[in-house]
C-alpha positions in Angstrom: 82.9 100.0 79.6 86.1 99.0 81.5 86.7 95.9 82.9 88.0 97.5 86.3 85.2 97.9 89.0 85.2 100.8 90.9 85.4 99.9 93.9 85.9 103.5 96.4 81.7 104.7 95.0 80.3 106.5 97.4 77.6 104.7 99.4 79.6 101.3 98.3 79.4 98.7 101.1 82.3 96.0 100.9 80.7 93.0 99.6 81.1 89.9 101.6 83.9 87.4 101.0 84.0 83.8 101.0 85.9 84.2 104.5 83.1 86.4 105.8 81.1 83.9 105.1 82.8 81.0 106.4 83.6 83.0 109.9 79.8 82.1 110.3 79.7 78.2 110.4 79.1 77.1 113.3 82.4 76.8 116.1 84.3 79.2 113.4 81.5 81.6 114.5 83.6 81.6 118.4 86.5 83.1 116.6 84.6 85.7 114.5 84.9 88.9 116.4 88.9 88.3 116.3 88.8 87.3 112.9 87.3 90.9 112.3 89.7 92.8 114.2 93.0 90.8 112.6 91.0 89.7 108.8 93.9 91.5 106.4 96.7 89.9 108.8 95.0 87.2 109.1 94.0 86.7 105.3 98.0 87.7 104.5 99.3 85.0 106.8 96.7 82.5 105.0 97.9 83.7 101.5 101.1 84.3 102.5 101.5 80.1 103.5 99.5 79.5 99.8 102.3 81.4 98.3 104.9 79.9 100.2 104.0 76.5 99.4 104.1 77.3 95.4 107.4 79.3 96.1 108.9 75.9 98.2 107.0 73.0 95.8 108.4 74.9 92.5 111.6 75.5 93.9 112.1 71.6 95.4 111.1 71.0 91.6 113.4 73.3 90.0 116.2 72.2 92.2 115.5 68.4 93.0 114.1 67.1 89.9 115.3 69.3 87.1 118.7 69.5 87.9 118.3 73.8 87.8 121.1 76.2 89.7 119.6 77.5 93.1 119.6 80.9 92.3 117.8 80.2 88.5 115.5 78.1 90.2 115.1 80.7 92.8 114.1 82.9 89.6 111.4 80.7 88.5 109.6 79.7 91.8 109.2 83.9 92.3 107.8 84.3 89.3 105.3 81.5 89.8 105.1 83.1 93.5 104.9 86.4 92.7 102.1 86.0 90.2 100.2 83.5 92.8 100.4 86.6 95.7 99.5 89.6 93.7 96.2 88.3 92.2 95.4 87.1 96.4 96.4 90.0 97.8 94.6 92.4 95.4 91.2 90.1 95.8 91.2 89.4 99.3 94.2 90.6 101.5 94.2 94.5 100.4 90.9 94.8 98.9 92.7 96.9 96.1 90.8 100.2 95.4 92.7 100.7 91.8 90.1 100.7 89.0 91.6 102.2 85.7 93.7 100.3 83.8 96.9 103.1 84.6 96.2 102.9 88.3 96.4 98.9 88.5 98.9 99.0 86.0 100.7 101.5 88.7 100.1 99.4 91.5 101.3 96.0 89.6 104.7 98.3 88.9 105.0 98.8 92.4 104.2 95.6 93.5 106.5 93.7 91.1 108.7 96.1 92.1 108.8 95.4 96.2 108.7 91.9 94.9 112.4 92.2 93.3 113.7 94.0 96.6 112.7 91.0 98.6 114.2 88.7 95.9 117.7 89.9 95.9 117.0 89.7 99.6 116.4 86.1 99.0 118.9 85.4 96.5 122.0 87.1 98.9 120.4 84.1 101.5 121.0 81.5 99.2 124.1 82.3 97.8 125.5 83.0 101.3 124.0 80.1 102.5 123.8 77.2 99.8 126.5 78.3 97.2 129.4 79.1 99.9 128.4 77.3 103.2 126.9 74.0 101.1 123.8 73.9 103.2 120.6 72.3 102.3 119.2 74.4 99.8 115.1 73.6 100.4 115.8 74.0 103.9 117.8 77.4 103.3 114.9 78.3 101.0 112.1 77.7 103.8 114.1 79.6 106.1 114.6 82.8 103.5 110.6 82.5 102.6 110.3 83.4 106.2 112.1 86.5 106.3 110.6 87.2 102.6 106.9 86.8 104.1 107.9 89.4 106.5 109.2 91.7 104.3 106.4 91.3 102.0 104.1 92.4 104.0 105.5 95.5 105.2 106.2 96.4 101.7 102.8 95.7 100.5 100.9 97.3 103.5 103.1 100.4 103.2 104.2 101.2 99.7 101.8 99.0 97.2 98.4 98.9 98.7 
């Protein structure tokens, strides 16, 4: 039996989530209808500032405390990052239909892939900004995660999911 659940059966209802759930405490409750119209944006911004704090806290690491080059650093914290955001937005963002082993492996390859665009995206900002202009490189990195967050999503709603 596979270990991939397939999740597009005819008849299938999607199953509640944690967030469903919690949209129905009371005072949350208010803010449930627009929770309903916005929940993948919504859920993506949530994940999206998860991910962003292990990008920035394993990058201020990296960069502060080890002593590591910006743009290795840089390497490290997206790895850490990357891993972090495609296992959330899979689960709960994009509700990801892929159930053999080839199709997720597909939709990792792809993922991983828009990933790597928005990296050299990020690496151009820091070299531009910390290696040439000497600015502060956690603050340069906040900034790029910004425009990467962006980007991310655009390439994960369009091309991944």
């Amino acid at each position: 039996m596979s270990q991939f659940k397939d999740r597009s059966a005819v008849g299938h209802l999607p199953r509640e989530d944690v967030f469903d759930r919690l949209m129905r405490l009371p005072l949350l409750n208010l803010l449930e209808p627009f929770y309903k119209a916005h929940k993948e944006l919504l859920l993506y911004l949530f994940f999206g500032g998860l991910t962003f704090v292990v990008s920035i806290a394993s990058y201020a690491l990296f960069v502060r405390v080890l002593r590591m080059d910006a743009l290795i650093a840089n390497v490290f914290s997206w790895i850490l990052a990357v891993a972090f955001a495609y296992v959330t937005n899979r689960t709960w963002v994009f509700k990801s239909n892929a159930a053999t082993r080839e199709a997720v492996t597909k939709e990792i390859g792809k993922f991983v892939s828009g990933r790597i665009a928005t990296l050299l995206v990020e690496e151009a900002i820091l070299l531009v900004f910390v290696k040439w202009m000497r600015f502060d490189s956690v603050a340069v990195k906040v900034v790029a995660q910004v425009i990467v967050i962006l980007l991310n999503y655009v390439v994960s709603k369009l091309w991944v999911f």
